[in-house]
DSSP file (Angstrom, degrees, kcal/mol; ACC not computed):
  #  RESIDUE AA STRUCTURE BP1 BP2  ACC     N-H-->O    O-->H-N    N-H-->O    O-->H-N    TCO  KAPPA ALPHA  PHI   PSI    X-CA   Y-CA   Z-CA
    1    1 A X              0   0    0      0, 0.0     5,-0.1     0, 0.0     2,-0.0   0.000 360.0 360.0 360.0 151.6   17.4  -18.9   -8.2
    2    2 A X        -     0   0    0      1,-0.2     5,-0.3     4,-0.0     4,-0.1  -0.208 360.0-124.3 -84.2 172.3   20.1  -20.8   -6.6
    3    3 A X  S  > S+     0   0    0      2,-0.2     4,-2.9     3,-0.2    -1,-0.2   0.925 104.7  63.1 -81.7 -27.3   19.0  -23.2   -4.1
    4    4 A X  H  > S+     0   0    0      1,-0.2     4,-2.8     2,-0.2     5,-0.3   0.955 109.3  35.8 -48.4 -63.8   21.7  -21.3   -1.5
    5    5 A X  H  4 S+     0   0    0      1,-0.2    -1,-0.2     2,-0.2    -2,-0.2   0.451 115.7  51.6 -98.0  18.1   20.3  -18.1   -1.4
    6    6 A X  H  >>S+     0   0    0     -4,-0.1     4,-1.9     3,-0.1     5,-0.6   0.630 118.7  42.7-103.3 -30.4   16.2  -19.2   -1.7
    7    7 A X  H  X5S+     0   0    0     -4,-2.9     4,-4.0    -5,-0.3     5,-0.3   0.993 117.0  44.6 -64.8 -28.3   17.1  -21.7    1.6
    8    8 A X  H  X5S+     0   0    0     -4,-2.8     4,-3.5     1,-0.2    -1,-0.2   0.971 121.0  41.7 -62.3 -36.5   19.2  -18.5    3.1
    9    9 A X  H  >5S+     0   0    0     -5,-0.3     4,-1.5     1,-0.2    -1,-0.2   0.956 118.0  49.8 -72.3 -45.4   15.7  -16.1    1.8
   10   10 A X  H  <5S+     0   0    0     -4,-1.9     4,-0.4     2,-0.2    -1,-0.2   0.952 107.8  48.6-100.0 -71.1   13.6  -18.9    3.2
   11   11 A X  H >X<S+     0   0    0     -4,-4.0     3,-3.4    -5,-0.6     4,-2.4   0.920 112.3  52.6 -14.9 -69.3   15.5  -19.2    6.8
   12   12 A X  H 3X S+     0   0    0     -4,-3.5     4,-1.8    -5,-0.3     3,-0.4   0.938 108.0  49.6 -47.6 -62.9   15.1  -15.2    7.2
   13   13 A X  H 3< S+     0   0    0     -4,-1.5    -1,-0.3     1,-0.3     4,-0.3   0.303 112.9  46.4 -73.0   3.5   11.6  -15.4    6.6
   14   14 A X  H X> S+     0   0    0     -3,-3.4     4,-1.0    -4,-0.4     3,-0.8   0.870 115.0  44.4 -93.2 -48.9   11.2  -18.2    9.2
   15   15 A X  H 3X S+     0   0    0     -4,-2.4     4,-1.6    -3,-0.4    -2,-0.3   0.546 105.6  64.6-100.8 -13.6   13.1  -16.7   11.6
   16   16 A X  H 3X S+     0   0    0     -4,-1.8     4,-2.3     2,-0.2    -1,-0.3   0.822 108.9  47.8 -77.9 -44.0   11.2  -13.1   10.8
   17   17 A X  H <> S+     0   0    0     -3,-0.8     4,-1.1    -4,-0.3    -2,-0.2   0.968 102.2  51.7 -68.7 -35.2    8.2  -14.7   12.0
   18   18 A X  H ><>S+     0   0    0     -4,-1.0     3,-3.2     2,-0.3     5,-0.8   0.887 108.2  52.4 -44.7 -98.8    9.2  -16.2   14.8
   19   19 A X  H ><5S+     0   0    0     -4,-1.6     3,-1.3     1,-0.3    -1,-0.2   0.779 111.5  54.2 -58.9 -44.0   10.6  -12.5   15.9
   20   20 A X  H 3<5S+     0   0    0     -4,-2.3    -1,-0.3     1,-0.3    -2,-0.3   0.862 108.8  49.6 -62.0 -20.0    6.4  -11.1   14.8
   21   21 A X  T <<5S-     0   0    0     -3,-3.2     2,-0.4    -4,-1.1    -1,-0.3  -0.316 122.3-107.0-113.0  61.7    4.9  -13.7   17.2
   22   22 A X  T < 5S+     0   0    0     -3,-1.3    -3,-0.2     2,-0.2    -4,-0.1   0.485  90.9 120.0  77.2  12.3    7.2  -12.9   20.4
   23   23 A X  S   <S+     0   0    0     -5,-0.8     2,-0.4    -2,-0.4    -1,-0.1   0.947  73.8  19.6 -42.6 -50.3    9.0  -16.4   19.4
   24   24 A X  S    S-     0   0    0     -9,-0.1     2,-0.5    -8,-0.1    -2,-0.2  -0.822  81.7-115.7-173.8 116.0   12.6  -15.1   18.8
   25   25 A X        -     0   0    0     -2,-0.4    -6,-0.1     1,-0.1     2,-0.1  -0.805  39.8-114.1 -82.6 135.0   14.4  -11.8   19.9
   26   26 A X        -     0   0    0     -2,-0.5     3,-0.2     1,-0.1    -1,-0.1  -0.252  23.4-118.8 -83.7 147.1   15.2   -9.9   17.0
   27   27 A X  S    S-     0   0    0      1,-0.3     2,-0.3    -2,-0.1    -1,-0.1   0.948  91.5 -14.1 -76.4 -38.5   19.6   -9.7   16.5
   28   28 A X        -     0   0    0      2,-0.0     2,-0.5     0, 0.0    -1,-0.3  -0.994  66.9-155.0-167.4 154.2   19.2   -5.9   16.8
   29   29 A X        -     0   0    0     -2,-0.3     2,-0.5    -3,-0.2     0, 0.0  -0.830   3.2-151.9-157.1 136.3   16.8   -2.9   16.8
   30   30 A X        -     0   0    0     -2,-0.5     2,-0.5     1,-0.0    -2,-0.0  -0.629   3.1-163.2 -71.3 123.1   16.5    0.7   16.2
   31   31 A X        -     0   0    0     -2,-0.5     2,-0.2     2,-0.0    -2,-0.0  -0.971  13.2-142.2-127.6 147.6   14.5    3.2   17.3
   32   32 A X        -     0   0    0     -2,-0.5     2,-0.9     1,-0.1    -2,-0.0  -0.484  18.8-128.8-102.1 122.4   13.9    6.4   15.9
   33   33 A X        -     0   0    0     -2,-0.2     2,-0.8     1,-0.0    -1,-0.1  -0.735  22.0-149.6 -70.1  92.3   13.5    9.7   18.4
   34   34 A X        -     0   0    0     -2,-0.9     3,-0.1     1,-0.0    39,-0.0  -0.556  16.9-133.4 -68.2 106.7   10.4   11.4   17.3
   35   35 A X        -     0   0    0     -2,-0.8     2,-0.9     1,-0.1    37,-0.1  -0.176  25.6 -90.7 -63.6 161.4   10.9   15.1   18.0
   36   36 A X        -     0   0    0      1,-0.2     4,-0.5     2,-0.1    -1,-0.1  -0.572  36.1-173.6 -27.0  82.3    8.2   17.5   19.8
   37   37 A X  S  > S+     0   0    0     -2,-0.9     4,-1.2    28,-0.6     3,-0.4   0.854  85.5  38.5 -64.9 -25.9    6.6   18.6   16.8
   38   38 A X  H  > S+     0   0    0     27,-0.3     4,-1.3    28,-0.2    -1,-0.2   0.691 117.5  49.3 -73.7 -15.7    4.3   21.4   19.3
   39   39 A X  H  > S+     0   0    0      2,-0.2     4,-1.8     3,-0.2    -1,-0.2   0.876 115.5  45.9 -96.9 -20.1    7.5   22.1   21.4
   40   40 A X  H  > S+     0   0    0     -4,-0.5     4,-1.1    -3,-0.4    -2,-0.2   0.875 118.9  41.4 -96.9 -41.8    9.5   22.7   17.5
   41   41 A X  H  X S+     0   0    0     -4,-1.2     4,-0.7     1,-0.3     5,-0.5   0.805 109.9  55.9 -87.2 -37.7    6.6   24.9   16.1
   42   42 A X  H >< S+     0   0    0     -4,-1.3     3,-1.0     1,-0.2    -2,-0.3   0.939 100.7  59.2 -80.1 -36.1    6.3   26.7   19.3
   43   43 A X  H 3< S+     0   0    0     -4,-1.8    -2,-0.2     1,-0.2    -1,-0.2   0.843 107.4  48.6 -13.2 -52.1   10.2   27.6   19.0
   44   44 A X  H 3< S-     0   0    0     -4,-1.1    -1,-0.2     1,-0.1    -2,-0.2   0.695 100.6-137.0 -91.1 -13.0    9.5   29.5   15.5
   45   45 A X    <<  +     0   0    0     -3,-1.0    -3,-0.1    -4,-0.7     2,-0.1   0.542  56.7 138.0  74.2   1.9    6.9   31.2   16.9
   46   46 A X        -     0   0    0     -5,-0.5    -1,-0.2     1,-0.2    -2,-0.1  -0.314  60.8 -98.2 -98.3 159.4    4.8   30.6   13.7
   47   47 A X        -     0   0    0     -2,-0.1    -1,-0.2    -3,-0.1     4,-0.1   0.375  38.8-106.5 -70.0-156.6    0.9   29.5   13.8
   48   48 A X  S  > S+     0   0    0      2,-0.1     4,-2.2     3,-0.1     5,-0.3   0.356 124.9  58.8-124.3 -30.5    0.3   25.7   13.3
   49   49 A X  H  > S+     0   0    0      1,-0.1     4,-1.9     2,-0.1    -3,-0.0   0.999 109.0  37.8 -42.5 -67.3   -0.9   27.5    9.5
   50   50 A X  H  > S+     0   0    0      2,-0.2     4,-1.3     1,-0.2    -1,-0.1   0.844 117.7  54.7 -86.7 -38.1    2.2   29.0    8.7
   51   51 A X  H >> S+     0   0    0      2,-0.2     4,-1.6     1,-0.2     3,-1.2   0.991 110.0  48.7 -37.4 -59.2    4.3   25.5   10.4
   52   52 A X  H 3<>S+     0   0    0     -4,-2.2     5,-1.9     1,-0.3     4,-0.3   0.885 109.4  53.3 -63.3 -38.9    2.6   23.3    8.3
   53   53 A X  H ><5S+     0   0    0     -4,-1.9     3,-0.6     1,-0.3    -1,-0.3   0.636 104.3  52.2 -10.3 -72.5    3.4   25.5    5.7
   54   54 A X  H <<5S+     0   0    0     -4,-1.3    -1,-0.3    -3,-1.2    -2,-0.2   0.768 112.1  45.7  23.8 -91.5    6.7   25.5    6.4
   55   55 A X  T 3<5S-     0   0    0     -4,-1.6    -2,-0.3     2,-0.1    -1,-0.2   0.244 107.9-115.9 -76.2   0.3    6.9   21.8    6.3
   56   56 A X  T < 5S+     0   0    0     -3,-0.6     2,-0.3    -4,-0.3    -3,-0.2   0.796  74.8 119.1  93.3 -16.0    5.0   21.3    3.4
   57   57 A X      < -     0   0    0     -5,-1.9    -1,-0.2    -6,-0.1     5,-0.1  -0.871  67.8 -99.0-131.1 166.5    2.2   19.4    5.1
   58   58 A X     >  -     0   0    0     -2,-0.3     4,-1.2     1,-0.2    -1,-0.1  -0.179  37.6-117.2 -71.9 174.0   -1.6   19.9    5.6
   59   59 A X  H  > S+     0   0    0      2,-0.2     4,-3.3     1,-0.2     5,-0.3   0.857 118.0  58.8 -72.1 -36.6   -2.5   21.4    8.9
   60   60 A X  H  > S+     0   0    0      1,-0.3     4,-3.4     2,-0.2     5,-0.2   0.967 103.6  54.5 -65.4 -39.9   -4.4   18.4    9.9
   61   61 A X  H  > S+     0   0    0      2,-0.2     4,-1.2     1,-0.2    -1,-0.3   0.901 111.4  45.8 -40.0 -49.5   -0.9   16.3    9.3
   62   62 A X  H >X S+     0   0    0     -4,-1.2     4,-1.4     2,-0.2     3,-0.7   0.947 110.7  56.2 -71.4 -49.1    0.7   18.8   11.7
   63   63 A X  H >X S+     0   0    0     -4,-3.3     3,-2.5     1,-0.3     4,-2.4   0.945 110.3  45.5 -36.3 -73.3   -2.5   18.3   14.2
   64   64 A X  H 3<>S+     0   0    0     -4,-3.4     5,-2.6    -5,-0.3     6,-1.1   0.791 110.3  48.6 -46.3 -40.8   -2.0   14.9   14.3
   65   65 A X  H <<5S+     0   0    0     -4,-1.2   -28,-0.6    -3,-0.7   -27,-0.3   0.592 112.0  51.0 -81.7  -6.0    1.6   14.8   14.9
   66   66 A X  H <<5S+     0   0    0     -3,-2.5   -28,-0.2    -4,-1.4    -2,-0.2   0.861 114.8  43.7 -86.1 -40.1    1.3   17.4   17.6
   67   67 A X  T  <5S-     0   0    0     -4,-2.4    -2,-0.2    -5,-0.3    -3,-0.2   0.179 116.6-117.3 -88.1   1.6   -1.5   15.2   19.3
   68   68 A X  T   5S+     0   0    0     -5,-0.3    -3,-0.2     2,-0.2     3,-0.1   0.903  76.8 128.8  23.0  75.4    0.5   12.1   18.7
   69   69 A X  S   <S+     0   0    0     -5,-2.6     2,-0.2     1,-0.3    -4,-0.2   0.554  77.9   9.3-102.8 -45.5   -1.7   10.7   16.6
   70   70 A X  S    S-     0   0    0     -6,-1.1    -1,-0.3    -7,-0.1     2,-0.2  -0.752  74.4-129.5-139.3 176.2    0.4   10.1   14.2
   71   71 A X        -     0   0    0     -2,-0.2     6,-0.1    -3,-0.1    -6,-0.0  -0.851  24.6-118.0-142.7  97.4    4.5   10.4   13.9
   72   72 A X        -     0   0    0     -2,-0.2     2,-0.3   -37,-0.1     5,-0.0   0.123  37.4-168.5 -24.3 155.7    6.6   12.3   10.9
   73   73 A X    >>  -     0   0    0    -39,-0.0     3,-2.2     0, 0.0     4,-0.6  -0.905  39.4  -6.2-148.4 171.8    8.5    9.9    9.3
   74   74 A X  H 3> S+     0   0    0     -2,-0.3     4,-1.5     1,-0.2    -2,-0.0  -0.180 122.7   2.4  75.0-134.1   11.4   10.3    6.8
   75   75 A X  H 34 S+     0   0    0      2,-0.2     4,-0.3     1,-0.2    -1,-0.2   0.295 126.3  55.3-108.8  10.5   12.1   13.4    5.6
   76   76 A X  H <4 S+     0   0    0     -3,-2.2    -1,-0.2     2,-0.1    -2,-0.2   0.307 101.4  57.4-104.2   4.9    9.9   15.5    7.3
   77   77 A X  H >X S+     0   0    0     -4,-0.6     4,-2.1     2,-0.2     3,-1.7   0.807 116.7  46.0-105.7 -45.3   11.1   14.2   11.0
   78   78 A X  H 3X S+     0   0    0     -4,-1.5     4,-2.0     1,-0.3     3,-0.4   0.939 105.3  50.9 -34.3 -61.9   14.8   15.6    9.4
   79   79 A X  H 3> S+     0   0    0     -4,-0.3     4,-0.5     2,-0.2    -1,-0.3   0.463 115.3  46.5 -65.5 -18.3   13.6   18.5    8.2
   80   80 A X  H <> S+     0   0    0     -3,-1.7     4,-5.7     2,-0.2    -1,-0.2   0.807 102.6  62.2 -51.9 -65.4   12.2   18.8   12.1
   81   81 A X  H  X S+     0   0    0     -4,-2.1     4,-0.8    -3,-0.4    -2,-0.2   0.967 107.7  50.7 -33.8 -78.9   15.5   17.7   13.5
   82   82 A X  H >X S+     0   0    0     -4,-2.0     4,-3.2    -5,-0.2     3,-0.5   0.632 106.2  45.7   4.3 -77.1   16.6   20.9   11.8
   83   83 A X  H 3X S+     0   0    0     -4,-0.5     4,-0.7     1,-0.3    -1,-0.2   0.895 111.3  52.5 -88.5 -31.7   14.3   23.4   12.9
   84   84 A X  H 3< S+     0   0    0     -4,-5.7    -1,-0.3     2,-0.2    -2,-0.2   0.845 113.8  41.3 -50.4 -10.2   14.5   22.5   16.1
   85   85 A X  H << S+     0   0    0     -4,-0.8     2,-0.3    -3,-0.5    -2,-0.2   0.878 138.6  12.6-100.3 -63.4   18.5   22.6   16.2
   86   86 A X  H >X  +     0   0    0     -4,-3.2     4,-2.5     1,-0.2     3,-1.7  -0.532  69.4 167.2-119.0  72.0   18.5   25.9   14.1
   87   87 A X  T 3< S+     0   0    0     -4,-0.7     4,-0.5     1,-0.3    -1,-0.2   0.489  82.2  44.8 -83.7  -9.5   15.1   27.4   14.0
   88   88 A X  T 3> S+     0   0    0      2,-0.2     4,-1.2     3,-0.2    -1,-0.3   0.745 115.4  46.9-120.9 -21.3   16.4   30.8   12.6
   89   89 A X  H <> S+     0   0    0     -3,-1.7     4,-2.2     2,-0.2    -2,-0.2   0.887 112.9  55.0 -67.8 -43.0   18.8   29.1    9.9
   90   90 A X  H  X S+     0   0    0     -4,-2.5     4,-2.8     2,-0.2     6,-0.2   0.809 107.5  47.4 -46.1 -52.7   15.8   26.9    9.2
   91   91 A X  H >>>S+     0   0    0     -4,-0.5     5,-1.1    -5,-0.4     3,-1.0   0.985 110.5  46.3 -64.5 -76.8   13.6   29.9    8.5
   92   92 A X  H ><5S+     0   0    0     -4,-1.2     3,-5.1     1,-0.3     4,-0.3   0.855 111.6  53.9 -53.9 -84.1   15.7   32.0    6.1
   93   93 A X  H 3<5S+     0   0    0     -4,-2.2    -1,-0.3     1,-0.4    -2,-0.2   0.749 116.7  38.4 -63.6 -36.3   16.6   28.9    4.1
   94   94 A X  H <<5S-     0   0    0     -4,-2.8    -1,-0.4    -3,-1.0    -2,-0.2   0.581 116.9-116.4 -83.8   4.9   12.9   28.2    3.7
   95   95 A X  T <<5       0   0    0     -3,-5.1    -3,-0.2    -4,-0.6    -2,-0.2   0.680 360.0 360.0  67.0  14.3   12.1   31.6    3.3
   96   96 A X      <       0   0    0     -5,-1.1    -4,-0.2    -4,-0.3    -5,-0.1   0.317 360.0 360.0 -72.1 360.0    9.9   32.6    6.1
């Protein structure tokens, strides 16, 4: 490895701790809107069975994300995004 890019990998990784112990404000940061998964599932009118269904995921996944216990990530908080936007487009494409 060139000696440039391990001090540049070396730097990051100083300066990445420093931002994990509350040294050092991070240059920029995202955060991600977790929809209403109860408010999305109560839209379709569908059981918290037939949601998970739906989505692909056990019921107890849905539980959790409803109880915000836990938070969809990926490509099941898209696939959310979705039904919430077009809950009836959503449905016919998945076949419900």
């Amino acid at each position: 490895m060139e000696k440039a890019l391990f001090d540049d990998l070396k730097q990051s990784l100083l300066e990445a701790g420093a931002i994990a112990r509350g040294e050092a404000k991070p240059s920029r940061r995202f955060e991600v809107e977790t929809p209403d998964v109860k408010a999305v599932r109560e839209q379709t009118g569908l059981s918290q069975n037939d949601f998970a269904r739906l989505l692909c995921v056990s019921v107890r996944t849905l539980q959790n994300w409803e109880q915000n216990r836990r938070h969809p990530t990926g490509p099941a908080s898209a696939l959310l995004k979705i039904v919430a936007s077009a809950p009836d487009v959503a449905l016919r494409s998945l076949h419900l």
